[in-house]
N, C-alpha and C positions, 0 to 999 in steps of 0.2 A: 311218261310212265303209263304202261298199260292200264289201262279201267279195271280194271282183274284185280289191279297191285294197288290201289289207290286208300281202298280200306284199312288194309293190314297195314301200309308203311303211318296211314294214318293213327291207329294205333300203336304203331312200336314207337311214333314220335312223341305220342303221349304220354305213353308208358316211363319212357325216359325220363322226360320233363318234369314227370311226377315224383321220379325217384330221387332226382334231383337234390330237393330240399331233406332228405333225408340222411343224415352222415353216411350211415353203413351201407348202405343201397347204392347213394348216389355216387360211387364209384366202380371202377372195374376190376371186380374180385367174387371171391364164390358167391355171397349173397344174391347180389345183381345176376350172375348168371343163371342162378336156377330161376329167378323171375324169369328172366326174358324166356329161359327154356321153354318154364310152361306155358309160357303167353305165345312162343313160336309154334309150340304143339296144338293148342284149341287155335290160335288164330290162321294159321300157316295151314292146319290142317281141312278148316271150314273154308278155306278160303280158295283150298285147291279142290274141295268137294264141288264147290259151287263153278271151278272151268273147266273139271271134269266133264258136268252134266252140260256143258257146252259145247263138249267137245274137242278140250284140249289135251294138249299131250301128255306125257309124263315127265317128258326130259325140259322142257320148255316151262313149265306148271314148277317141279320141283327147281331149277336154274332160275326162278323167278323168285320163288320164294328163298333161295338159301341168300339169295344178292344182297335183299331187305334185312339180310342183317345186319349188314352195313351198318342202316342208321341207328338203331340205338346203340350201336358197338363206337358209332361216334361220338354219339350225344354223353354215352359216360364215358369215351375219352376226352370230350372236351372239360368236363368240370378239372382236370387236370390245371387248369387256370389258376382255379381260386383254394381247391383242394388236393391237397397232397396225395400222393397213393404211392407210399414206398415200394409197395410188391403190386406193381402194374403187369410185368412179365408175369408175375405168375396168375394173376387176374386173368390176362389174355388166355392165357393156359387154359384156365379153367372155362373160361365165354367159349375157346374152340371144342373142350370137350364135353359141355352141358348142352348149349346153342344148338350148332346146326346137329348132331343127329338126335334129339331130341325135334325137331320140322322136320327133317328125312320121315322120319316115324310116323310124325302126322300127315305128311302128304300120301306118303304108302298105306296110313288106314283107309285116307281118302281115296285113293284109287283101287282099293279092295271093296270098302262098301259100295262105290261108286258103281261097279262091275255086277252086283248085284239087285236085286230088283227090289230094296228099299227106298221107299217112297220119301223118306228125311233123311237121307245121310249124313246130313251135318250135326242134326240133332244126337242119331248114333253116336255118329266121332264122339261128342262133348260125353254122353253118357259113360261110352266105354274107357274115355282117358277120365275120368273121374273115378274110375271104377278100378283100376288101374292104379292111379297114385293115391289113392285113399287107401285102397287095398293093400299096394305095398306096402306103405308105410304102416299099417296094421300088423302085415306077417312080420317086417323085419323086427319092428321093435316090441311088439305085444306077445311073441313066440321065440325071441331069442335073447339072451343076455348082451346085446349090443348098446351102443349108443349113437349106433350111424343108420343113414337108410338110405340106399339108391333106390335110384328111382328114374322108370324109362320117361317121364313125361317132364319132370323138373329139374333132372341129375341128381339130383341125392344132397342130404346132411351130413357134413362128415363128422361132426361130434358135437357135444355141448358148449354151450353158448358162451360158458366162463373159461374154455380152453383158450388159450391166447393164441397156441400154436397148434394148425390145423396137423392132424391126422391123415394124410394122404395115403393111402393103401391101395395093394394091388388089385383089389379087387375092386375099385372103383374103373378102373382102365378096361379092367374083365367085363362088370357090367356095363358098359357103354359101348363096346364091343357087342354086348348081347345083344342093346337097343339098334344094332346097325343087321343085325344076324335075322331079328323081328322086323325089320325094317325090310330085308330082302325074302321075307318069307311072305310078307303080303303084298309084295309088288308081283313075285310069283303068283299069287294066288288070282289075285287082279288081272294078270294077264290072262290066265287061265278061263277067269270067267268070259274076256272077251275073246276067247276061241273057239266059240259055240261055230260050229258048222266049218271048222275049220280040218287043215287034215291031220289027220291022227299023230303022225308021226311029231308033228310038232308040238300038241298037245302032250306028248308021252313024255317027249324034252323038258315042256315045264313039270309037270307033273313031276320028273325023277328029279330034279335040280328043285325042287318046293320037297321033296320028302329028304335030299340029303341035308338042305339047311333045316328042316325038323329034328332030322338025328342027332347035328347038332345043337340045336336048343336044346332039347331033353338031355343028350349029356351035358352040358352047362348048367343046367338044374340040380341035377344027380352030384353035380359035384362042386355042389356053389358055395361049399363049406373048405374044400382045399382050394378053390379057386378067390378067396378073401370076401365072395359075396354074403356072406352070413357067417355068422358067429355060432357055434354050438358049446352046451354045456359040456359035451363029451371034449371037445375040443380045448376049454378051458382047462380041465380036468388032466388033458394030456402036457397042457404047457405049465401049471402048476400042479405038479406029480403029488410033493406033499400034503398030507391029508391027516387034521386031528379030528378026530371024532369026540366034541363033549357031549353027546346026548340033545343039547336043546338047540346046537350049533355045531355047526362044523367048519373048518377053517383049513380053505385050500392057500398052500405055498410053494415055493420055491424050494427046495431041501437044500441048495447051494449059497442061498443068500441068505438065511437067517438061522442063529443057531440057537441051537435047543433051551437056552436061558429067555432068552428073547422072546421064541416061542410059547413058553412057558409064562410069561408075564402076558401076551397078547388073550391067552388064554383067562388066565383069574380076571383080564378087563372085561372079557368076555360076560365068564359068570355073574361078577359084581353088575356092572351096566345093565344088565340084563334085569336081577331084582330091583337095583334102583330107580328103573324106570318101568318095569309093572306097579311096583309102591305109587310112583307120582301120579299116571293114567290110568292105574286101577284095569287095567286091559291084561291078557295074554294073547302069544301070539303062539299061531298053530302050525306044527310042523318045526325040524328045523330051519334056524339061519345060517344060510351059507355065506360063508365070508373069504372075498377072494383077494389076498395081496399079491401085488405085483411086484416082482425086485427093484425096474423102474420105467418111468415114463414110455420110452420106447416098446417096450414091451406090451406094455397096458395100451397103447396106442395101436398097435398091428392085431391086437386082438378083440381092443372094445372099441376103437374111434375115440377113446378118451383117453388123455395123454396126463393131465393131474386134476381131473375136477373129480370132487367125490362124488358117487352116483350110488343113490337107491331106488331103483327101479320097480317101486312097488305093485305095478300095473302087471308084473309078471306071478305065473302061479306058483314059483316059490319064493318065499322070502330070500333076500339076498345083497349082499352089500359089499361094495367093491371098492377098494383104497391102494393107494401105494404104500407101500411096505415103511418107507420112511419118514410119513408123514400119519404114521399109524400112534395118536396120543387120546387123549382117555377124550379132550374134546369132540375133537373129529370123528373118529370112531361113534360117541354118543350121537352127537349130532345126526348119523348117519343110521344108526340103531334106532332114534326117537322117529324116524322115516316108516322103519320097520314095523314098529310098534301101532301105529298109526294107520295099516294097513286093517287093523279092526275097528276100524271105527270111520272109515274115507266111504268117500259114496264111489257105488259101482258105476260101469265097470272096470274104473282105474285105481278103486282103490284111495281115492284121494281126493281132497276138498275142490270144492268147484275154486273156492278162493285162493289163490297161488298165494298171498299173504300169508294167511291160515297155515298151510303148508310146510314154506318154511317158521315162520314165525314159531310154531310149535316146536322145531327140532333147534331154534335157538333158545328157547325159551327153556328147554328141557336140560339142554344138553350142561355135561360139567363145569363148573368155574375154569376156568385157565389161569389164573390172578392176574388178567387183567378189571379194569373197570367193566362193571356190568353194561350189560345193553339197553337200560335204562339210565344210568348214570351219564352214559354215553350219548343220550339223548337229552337230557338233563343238563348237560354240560353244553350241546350245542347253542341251547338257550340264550349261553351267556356269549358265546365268540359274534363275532363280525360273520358277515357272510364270504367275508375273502377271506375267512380265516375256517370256513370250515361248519358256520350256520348253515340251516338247512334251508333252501329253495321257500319252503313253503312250513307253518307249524308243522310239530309232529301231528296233529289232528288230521291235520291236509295229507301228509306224507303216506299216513296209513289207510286210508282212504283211496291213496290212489296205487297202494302197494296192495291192494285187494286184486285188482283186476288183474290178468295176464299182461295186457301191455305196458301197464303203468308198472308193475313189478319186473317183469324185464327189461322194459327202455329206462327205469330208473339208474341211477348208482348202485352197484350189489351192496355195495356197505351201505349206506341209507337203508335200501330194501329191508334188508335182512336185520339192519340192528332195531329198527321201528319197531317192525312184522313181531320181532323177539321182545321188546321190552313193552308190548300192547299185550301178546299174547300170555306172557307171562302174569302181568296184572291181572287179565281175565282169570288165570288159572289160580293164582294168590287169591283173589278177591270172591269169587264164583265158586272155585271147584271145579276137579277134574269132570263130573258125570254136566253138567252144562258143555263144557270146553268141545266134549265130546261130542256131541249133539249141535252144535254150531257147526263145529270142524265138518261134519257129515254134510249141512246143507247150506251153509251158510247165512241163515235167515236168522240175524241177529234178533230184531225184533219180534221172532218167533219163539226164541231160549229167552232172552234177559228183557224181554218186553217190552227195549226201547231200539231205535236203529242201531248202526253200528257208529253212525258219527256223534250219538249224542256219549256211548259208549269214550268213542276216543277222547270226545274232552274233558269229559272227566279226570281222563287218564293223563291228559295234558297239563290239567290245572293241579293233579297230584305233582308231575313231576317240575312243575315253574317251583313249586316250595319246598323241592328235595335239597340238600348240600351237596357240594360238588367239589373233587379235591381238582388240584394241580393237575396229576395223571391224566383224570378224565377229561378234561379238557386238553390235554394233548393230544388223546389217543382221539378223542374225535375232530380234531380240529385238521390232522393229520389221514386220516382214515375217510372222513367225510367230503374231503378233495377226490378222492383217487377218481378217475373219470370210470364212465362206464364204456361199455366195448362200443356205445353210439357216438363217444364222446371223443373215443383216442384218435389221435392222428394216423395213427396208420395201423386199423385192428389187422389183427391175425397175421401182422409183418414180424419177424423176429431181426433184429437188428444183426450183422455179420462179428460186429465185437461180442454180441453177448452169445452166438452159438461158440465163435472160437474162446472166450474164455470159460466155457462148460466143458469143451473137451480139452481145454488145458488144467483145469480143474479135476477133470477124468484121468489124463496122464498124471497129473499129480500123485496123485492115490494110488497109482499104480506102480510107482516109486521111478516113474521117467521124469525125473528134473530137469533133463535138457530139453527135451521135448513142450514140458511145459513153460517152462522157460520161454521159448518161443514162440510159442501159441499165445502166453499172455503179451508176448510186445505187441505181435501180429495185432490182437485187440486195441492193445491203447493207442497201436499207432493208428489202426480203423477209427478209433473214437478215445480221445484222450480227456474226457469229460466221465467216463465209465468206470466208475471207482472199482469193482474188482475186477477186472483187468489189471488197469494198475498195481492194488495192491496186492494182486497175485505176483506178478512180474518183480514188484520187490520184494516180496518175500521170498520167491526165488534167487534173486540177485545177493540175497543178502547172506541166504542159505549156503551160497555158493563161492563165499567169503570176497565177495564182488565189493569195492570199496562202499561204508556205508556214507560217508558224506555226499556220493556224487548222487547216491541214490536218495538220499532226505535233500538236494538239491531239486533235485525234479518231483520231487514228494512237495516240497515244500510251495511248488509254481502250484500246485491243483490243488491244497488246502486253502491258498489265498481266494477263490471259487467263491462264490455263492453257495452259501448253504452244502459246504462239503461232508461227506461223506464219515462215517467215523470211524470204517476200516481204515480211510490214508491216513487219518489223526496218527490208529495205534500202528502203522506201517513206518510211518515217520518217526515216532518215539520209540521202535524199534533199531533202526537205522542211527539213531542219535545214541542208542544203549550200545550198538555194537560200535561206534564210532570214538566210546569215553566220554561225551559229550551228556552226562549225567542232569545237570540242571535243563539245558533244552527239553532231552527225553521226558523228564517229569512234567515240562509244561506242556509238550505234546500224548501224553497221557492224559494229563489232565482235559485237555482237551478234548481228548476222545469220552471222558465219559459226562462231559458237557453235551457233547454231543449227540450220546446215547438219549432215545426216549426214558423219560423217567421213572418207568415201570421195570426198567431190562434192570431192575437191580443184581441179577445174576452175573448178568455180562461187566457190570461196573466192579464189583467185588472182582472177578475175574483181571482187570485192569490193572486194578490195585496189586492184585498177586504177581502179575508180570513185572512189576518194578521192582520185587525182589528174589526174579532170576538173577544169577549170576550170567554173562553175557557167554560163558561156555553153553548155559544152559538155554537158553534165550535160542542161542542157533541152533541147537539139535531141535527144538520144539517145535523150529522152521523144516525141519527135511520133510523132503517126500516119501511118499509111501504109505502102506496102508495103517490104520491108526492102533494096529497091535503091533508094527513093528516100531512106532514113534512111540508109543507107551513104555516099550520094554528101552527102549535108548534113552527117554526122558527120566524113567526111574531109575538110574542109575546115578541119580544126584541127590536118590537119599540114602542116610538121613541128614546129610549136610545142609539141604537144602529144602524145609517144608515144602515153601510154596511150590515148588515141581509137583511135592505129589497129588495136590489140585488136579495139576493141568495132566499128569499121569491117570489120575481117575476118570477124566474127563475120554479122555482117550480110550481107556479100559471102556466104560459106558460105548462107546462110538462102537467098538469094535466087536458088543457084542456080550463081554463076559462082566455084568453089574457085581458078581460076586468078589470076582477080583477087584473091584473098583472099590466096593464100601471096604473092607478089608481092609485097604487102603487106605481109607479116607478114617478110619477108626484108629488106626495108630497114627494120623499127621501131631503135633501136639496144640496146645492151643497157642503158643506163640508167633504160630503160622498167619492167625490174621489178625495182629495186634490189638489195640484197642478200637477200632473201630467197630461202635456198633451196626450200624449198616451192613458192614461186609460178614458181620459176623451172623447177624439174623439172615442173608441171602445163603451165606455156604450152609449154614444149619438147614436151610430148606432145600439145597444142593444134596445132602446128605439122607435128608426125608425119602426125597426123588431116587437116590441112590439105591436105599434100601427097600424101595420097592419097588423098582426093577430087581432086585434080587430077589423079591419074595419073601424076604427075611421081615417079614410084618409084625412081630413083637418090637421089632427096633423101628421099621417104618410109623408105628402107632406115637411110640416115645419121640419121636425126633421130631415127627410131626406135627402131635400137641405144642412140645416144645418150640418148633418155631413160628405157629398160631399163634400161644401167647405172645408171643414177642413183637410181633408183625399187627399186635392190636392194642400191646402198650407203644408202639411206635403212629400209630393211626393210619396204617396201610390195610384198611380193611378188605380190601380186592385177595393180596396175600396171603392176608389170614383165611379167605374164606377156602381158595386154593387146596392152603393145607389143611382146615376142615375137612373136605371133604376126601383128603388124602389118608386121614385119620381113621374116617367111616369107613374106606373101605379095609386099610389093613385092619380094623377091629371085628369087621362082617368076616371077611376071612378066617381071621383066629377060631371066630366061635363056628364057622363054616368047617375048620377043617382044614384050614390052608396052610402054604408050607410056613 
């Protein structure tokens, strides 16, 4: 190996080595490659500075250095050994588009500066590729509504860190494109310089061949918003046309994907969230909030680089908050809002606590009950589990401690992270007050607000919750929750497995009332992976819809319930299959089964179970068709009033599709025989009922129904539930006296 080359292969061997022990790194896929990017840019580039000033060539110098990529393109294929990397092709992919022209770039700065008469060129290089990727990553995301950044020295981010499925966009391909366009505009220029005394005419060659690759550049710039390099608000704007103006917010949509009921409830979340969380932080926030849903995933991914993570991007100069349309509920939303909120009281110039704990910890701590167990109960409950059951690592003391810092908060579990960060911060704000919380959150010098560090802080907070009670629930939900790995943990991040894309677009055909097509997009899945419960139990629901014999189908139902910890869609797929088969007593125990199966919190979905078993099996298979869920609604209601339980699963559907009004309606005249004496199913549909009527708005009956199944859910000692509808209560009561419909 040439002496030239000796340094640089020395470090890319290092580089690798080191990356190694690191899960996400130590393989070949986007992470890894923007490393090595930047490390091929400052090293590759000082390294052809230094046999420039030698003497060497360009085509020799650059062939030298694009070779050395070689080794660490081996060294993280070789951990392919010991770790897996399902998406290596696409790794590769991305190592060839980050890698070498990201070293092109740097050998080309280095033969530009080199050409001139500075006296450190490599110091240069290092300054201006610093200056460069810092810079970038400034303009793209400090100046635009994104959540991606390319970038000519490291290749770029292509979305947040809890997406599971990267975002790849055209404008990633454009900007690296560019970086090869900048690449041939200072080898021009390089040349240039060494044509001093040379004859004109050739000079005039580069010259015009360095101003057409200029032209281009500049148009690349000029248009780096249709070209997917940048994101603009106008641009949002134009992809979600609809626009409600409430005065302290505004809420951009889709005018195809959501209708004006819907619209209308996202709205009073709006107002209401909005007082009940200046009440808590005692803050206001200035100017409006803009609030942008997306219809779905893909869409929000070719626009923001984020594909389902919620994003508040406080560090921008308007307020604004971006979610999918569908996963748009009073929590998330809050969660999302308490971001916002936040944003007066964050230290400049991002707006936000130096402490990433603090950060989110506060938008959990704020945000709505959901009824499940609290974020402290949740932590309180891990207390008591095993650690292969879902104990935490280290105390909660420990956990929040090192969910303070950036890396300890994102190389954690997001559920650890976030439920600690919430059930710390919340305490703080119980116990303190909001004007402390506040004041910490800015600087984070615990010791400086509450006069003692922040770890003698946590244990306090620790030895509060070793003496709190702990139901059932909470110890599921965390025992359950606090497994989930984190994106350092998974076996193959940012891989999406081939069963579970074809059963999302067999899911899509569904809905779209192609049942044959769906149909065989979910075998295509179970036969990819016959472990994938919905797959499966889409496949039979199709089969079954399509008056496909039910036994052959609860036959193969029945091989993947015998499974390890199965699934509880195949339970109710199978006790399906067994109803349309006559096969009555099996079905009942394959019901049953399913809501054994069910966490113990979904008492929604178990009441829902219970009603399925007194479909009639006419009705049972219309409630299986495809199609969209107003024409399954109007087919499923057509079984009363023979048949209560349908109009459940009819309201349910009505809700789906959009019109609540039509749903409670409905659900107002089922009678009460509809859900026997069970009190369980009866307290879950009453709060089924709550939920209903206020998605309709209809808040004098949301208020009533509410209470109603508050009390109920607290002589039952489901306090999570009750508190739920607590606070489903506060808002239709704000409402009424507000004004509302």
């Amino acid at each position: 190996m040439p002496r030239a080359l000796r340094f640089p292969a020395l470090v890319y061997a290092a580089l690798g080595l080191a990356l190694w022990p690191v899960p996400l790194f130590g393989l070949l896929h986007v992470e890894a490659s923007a490393v090595v990017a930047a490390a091929g840019f400052f090293v590759g580039g000082v390294s052809a500075a230094a046999a420039f000033r030698r003497g060497g060539g360009l085509r020799p110098v650059l062939r030298g250095q694009l070779l050395l990529l070689a080794l660490p393109w081996a060294l993280l294929t070789a951990t392919l050994l010991w770790r897996p990397n399902c998406g290596y092709l696409a790794g590769l992919g991305f190592y060839l588009l980050f890698a070498p022209p990201s070293v092109l770039l740097g050998v080309a700065l280095a033969y530009a500066l080199t050409g001139t008469r500075l006296r450190r060129p490599g110091v240069a290089l290092v300054l201006v590729g610093l200056v460069v990727a810092v810079g970038g990553v400034a303009f793209d995301l400090g100046l635009h509504p994104q959540f991606y950044t390319y970038s000519h020295v490291f290749g770029g981010v292509l979305g947040p860190i809890y997406d599971e499925e990267l975002a790849v966009r055209p404008g990633l391909f454009a900007f690296r494109a560019l970086t090869l366009l900048w690449a041939a505009f200072l080898v021009l220029f390089g040349r240039w310089t060494r044509l001093r005394g040379a004859p004109g005419a050739e000079r005039r060659g580069v010259v015009r061949a360095g101003a057409a690759v200029a032209v281009v550049i500049a148009l690349a710039y000029a248009f780096r918003v249709p070209l997917g390099m940048n994101t603009s608000a106008a641009q949002l704007a134009r992809a979600l046309p609809g626009r409600y103006d409430g005065g302290a917010f505004v809420i951009h949509y889709d005018p195809a994907a959501i209708t004006e009921a819907d619209l209308a409830w996202v709205a009073d979340e709006h107002r209401f969230r909005y007082v009940q969380l200046r009440q808590k932080l005692g803050v206001e926030v200035e100017g409006p909030i803009h609030t942008y849903l997306y219809p779905d995933p893909g869409v929000r991914g070719r626009l923001t680089g984020s594909r389902e993570t919620g994003v508040t991007p406080v560090w921008l100069a308007t307020p604004q908050v971006h979610l999918l349309q569908d996963r748009f509920t009073a929590e998330h939303f809050g969660h999302e809002l308490a971001h916002v909120f936040s944003r007066a009281f964050g230290a400049p110039p991002l707006r936000a606590s130096p402490a990433v704990g603090l950060v989110e910890g506060l938008a959990v701590a704020v945000e709505p009950p959901d009824g499940l167990p609290s974020p402290a109960q949740q932590v309180a409950a891990s207390l008591r589990l095993e650690e292969s059951m879902g104990a935490l690592d280290a105390g909660p003391a420990e956990a929040v401690a090192a969910a303070l810092s950036p890396w300890g908060f994102w190389t954690g579990r997001g559920a650890v992270s976030y439920t600690t960060s919430g059930a710390f911060v919340g305490w703080l704000l119980d116990r303190y007050g909001a004007e402390r919380l506040r004041a910490v959150y800015r600087t984070a010098d615990f010791e400086g607000v509450y006069g003692v560090p922040a770890s003698a802080l946590a244990q306090a907070w620790e030895a509060e919750l070793r003496r709190m009670p702990v139901s059932v629930e909470a110890e599921s939900l965390a025992a359950w929750r606090f497994r989930q790995p984190s994106l350092f943990e998974r076996r193959c991040p940012h891989w999406v497995p081939p069963a579970v894309r074809l059963a999302r677009e067999a899911a899509e055909a569904e809905e779209a009332g192609r049942a044959d097509e769906a149909r065989r997009l979910y075998a295509r899945a179970a036969e990819n992976d016959p472990t994938y419960a919905p797959a499966l139990a889409g496949w039979a629901r199709r089969a079954l819809a399509d008056e496909a014999g039910p036994l052959e189908v609860a036959a193969r139902l029945r091989a993947a319930v015998e499974a390890p910890a199965p699934s509880p869609v195949l339970f109710l797929a199978l006790g399906d299959a067994y109803r349309l088969a006559g096969r009555d007593g099996l079905a009942a125990q394959a019901y049953g089964a399913t809501i054994t199966a069910l966490p113990p919190w979904d008492d929604v979905s178990a009441a829902f179970v219970r009603l399925r078993q007194r479909l009639s099996p006419e009705a049972l298979r219309t409630l299986l068709q495809a199609g969209p869920p107003e024409a399954r609604a109007a087919a499923v209601e057509r079984f009363l009033p023979a048949e209560p339980a349908a109009g459940y699963f009819t309201a349910a559907l009505w809700l789906e599709a959009g019109d609540p009004a039509r749903a409670l309606a409905l659900l107002e005249r089922l009678p009460v025989e509809a859900v026997g004496s069970d009190a369980a199913v009866a307290r879950a549909l009453m709060a089924f009922r709550a939920e209903a009527a206020d998605r309709a708005r209809a808040y004098d009956r949301a208020l009533r129904y509410a209470r109603a199944a508050e009390a109920d859910f607290r002589a039952a000692g489901e306090e999570s539930r009750a508190r739920r509808m607590a606070d489903l209560a506060e808002k239709a009561a704000w409402m009424l006296r507000s004004g509302g419909a």
